[in-house]
C-alpha positions as CSV (number, residue, x, y, z in Angstrom):
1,X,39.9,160.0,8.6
2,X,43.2,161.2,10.4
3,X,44.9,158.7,12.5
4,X,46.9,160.3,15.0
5,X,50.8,159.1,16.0
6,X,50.6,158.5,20.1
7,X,54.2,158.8,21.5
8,X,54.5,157.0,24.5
9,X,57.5,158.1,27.4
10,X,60.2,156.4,27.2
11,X,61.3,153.9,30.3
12,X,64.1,155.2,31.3
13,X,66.5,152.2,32.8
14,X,69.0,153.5,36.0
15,X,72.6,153.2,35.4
16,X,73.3,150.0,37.8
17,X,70.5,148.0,36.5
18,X,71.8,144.6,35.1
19,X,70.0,143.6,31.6
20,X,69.4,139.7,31.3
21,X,69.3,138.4,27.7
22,X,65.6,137.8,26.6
23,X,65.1,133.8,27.0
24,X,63.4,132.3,23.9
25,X,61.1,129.8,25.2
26,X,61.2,127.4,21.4
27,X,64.6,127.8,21.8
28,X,66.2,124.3,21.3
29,X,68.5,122.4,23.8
30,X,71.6,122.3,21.1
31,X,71.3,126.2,20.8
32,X,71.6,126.6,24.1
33,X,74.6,124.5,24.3
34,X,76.5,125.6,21.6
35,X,76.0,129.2,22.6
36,X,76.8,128.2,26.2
37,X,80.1,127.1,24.3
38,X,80.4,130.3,22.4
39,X,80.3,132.2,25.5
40,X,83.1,130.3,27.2
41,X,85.1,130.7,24.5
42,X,85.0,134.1,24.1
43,X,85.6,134.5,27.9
44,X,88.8,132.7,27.5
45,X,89.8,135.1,25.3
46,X,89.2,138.2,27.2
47,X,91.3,139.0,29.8
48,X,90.7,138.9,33.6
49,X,90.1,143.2,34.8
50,X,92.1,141.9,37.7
51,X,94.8,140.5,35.9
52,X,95.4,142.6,32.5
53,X,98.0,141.0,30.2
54,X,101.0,143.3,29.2
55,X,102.1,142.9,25.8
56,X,105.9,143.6,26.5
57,X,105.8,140.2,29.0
58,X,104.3,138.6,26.3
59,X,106.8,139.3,24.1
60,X,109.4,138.4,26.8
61,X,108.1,135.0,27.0
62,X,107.8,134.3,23.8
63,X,111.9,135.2,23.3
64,X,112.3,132.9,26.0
65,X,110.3,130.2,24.4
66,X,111.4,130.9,20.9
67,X,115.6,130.2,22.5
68,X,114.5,127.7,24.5
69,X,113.1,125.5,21.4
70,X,117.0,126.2,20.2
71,X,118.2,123.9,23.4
72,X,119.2,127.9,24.9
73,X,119.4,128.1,28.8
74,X,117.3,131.4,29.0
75,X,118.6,131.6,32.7
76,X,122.5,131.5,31.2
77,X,121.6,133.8,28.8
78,X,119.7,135.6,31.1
79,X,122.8,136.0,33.3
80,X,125.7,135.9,31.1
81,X,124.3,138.5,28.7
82,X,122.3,141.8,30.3
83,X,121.2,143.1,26.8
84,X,119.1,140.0,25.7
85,X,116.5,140.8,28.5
86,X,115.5,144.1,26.6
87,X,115.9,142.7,22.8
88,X,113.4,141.9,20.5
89,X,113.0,138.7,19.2
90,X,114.0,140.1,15.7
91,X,117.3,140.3,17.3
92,X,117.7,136.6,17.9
93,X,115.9,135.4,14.4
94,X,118.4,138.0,12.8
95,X,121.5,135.9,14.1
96,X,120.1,132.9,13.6
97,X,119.1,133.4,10.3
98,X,123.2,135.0,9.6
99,X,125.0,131.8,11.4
100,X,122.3,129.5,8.8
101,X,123.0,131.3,5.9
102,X,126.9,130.2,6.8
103,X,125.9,126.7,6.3
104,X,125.7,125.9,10.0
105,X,122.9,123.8,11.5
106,X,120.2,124.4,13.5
107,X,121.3,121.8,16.4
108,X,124.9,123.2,16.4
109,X,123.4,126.6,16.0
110,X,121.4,126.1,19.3
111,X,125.4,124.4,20.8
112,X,127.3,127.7,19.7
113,X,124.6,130.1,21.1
114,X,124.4,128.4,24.8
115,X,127.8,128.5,25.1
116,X,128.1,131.9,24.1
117,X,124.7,133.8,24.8
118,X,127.0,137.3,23.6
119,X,125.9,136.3,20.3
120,X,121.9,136.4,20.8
121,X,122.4,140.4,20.7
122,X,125.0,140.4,18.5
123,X,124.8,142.9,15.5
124,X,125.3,140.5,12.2
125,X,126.8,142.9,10.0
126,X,129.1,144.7,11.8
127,X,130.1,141.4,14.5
128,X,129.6,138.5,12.2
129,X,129.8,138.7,8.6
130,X,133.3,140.5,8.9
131,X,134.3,137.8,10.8
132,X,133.3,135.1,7.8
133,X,134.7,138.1,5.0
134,X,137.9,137.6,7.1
135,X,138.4,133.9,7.2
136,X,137.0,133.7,3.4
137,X,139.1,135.9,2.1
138,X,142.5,136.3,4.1
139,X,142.9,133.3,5.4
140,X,141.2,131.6,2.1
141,X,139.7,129.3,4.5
142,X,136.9,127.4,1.6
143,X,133.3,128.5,2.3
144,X,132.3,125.0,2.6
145,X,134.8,124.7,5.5
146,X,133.6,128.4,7.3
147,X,131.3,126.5,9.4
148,X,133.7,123.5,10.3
149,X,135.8,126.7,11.5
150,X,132.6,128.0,13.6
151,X,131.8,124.7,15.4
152,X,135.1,123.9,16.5
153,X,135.4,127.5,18.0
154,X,132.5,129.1,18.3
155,X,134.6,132.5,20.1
156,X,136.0,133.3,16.7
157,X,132.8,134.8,16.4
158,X,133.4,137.3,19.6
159,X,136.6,138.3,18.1
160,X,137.3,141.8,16.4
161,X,139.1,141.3,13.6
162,X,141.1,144.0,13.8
163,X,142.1,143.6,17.2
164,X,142.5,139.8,17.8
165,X,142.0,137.6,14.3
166,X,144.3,139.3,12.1
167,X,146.9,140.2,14.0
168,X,147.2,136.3,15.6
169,X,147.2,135.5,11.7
170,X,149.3,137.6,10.5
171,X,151.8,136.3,13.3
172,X,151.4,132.4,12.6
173,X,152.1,132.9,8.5
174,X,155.8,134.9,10.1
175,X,156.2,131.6,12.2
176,X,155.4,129.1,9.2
177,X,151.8,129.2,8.7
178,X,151.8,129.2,5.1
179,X,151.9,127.1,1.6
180,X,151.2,123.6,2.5
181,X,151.2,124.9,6.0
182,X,148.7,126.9,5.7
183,X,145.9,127.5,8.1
184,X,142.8,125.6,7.9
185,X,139.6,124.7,9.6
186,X,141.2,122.3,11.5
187,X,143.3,124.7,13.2
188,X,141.3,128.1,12.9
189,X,141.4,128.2,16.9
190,X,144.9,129.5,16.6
191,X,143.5,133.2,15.9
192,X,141.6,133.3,19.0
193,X,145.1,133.4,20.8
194,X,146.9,136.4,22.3
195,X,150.5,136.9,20.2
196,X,151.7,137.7,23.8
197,X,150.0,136.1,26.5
198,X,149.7,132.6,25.1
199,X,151.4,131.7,21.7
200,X,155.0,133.2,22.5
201,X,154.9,132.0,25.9
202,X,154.5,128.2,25.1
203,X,157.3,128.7,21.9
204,X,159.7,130.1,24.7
205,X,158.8,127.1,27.2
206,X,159.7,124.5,24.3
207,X,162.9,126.7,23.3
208,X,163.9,126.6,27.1
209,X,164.0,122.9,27.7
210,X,166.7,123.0,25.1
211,X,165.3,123.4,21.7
212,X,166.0,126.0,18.6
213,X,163.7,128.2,17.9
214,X,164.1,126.7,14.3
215,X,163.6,123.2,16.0
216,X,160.4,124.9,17.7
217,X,158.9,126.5,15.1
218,X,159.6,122.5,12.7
219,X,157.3,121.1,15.7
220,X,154.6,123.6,16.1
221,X,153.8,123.5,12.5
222,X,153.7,120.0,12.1
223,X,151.8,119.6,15.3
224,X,149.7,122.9,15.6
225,X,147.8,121.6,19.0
226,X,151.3,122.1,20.7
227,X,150.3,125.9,20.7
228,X,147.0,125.2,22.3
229,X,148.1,123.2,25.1
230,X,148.7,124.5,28.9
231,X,152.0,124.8,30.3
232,X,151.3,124.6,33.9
233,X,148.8,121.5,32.7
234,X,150.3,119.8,29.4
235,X,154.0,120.7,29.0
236,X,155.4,120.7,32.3
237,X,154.2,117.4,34.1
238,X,154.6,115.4,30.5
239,X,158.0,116.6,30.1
240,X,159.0,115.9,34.1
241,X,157.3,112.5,33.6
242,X,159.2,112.0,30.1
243,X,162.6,113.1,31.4
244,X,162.6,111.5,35.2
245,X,160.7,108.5,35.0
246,X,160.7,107.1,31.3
247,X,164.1,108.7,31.2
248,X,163.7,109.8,27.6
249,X,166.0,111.8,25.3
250,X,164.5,115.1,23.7
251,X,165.6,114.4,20.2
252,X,162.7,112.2,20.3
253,X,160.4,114.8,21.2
254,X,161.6,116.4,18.5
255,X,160.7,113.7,15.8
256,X,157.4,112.9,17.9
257,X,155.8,116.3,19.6
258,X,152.5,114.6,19.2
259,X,153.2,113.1,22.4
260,X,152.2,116.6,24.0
261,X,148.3,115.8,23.2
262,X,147.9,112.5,24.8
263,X,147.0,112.2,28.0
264,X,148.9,111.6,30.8
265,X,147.3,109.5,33.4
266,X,145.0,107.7,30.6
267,X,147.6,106.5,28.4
268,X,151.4,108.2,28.9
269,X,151.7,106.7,32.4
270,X,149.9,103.3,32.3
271,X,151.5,102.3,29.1
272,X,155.0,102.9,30.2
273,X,154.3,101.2,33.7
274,X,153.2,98.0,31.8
275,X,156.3,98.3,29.2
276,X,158.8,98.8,32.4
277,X,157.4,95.9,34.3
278,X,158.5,93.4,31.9
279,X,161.5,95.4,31.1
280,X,160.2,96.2,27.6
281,X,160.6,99.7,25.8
282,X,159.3,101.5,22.8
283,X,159.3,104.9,20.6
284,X,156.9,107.1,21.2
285,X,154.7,106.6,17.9
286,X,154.6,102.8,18.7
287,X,153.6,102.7,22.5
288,X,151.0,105.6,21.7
289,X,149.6,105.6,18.6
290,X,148.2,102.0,18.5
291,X,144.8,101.4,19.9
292,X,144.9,99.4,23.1
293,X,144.2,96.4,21.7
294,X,147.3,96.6,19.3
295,X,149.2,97.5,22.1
296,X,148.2,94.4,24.4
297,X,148.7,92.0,21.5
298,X,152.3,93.8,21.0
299,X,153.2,93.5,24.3
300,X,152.2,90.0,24.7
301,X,154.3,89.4,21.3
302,X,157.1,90.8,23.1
303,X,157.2,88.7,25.8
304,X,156.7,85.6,24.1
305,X,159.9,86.5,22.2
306,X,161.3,87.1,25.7
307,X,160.5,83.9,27.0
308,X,161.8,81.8,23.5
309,X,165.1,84.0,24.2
310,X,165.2,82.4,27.5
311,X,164.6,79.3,26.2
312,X,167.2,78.6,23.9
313,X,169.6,80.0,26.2
């Protein structure tokens, strides 16, 4: 017997027609649910035709994001450096990953880089590492210490050190830099200073109120902040108030220069004012150095020896 194959016509379905899933009438209530789930999900994850997602703002955001979880104003950094809108995040992780490598820590790592956002698109091997080769091995500054060196002054790390760090250096070991004078971490913002706008100028201020140069080169090594002070803000109005009102001799600026770093209105002024009242005086080191509890409890001793004077006269 020969059974005989019927082909039937196809259906043919138009273009705009809309084809509904086939409902399965056993099908249970969970099913439905979960696949009601599955559906949602997988809409979440496609994007709107309206609103299509571009992969570079993406990106943007999460460099935003990524220096933002570093405590980074993206809007400073934004603003102060042009280049870090149009670098990839590989950039960023590249620094980071140089300045931690130095020892430094994450929280001061996020510190350094708001205050300088140059340093976000900086190039690590031929801006940073030079910079730490220098200090390791000219100005023998101890590796431990590098990053000590990095948090006090972060804008050693914007310096060239051809142009600005060794230069500076090699012009503080001529003045007396060196041996047990030596330049340490302590002092590292030195280098950051222009020879001739900032360090000669101060040296020439303190040699023109009547100073050698020998006698000015004795008190900026032993006090090293002298050359990091303003003159227009630090020297001038302490050395009118010292001379005028405290009527002070400069041989005793000499043997105390640290009076330079404190300040004026919070301790210079209102310690002298109390002294002069009673008619009381003292050197510098002991009306500033002391804490101001040592210095009440002084200055009561004083006039209780004022008044058993007085006494016995």
């Amino acid at each position: 017997m020969i059974i005989r194959l019927q082909f039937f016509p196809q259906t043919l379905i138009p273009l705009h027609s809309t084809l509904s899933p086939v409902k399965n009438p056993n099908r249970s209530p969970n099913c439905t649910k979960q696949s009601q789930l599955l559906d949602g999900f997988r809409n979440s994850l496609s994007p709107h035709p309206n609103t299509p997602i571009s992969d570079s703002g993406l990106r943007f955001r999460q460099k935003l994001l990524y220096i933002e979880n570093l405590k980074v104003n993206s809007s400073k950094a934004l603003h102060k450096n042009p280049n870090f809108r149009s670098a990839p995040l590989d950039t960023v992780k590249s620094v980071e990953k140089c300045l931690c490598s130095m020892g430094i820590q994450r929280s001061a790592l996020g510190r350094i880089l708001d205050m300088h956002p140059q340093l976000l698109t900086s190039d690590p091997y031929n801006d940073l590492y030079p910079v730490f080769d220098f200090l390791f091995n000219e100005v023998h500054i101890p590796f431990p210490d590098i990053q000590k060196s990095i948090i006090r002054c972060p804008r050693l790390l914007l310096c060239s050190v051809d142009d600005q760090l060794r230069p500076t250096f090699y012009f503080l070991k001529k003045l007396g830099f060196a041996g047990p004078h030596a330049i340490t971490c302590q002092n590292t913002l030195l280098l950051v200073s222009s020879v001739e706008d900032t360090l000669v100028p101060k040296l020439e201020y303190l040699q023109n109120l009547g100073f050698s140069y020998k006698e000015v080169v004795k008190m900026v090594v032993r006090s090293p902040g002298l050359l990091t002070f303003s003159i227009e803000k630090n020297f001038q109005p302490k050395v009118e108030y010292f001379l005028d009102e405290m009527k002070g001799d400069l041989a005793e600026l000499k043997r105390f220069p640290q009076y330079f770093s404190f300040s004026l209105e919070g301790k210079i002024k209102p310690r002298h004012r109390l002294l002069a009242e009673h008619g009381f005086s003292l050197p510098l080191p002991e009306m500033l150095k002391v804490s101001d509890g040592e210095f009440n409890l002084r200055l009561i001793e004083m006039r209780l020896q004022l008044a058993d004077e007085r006494y016995l006269e």
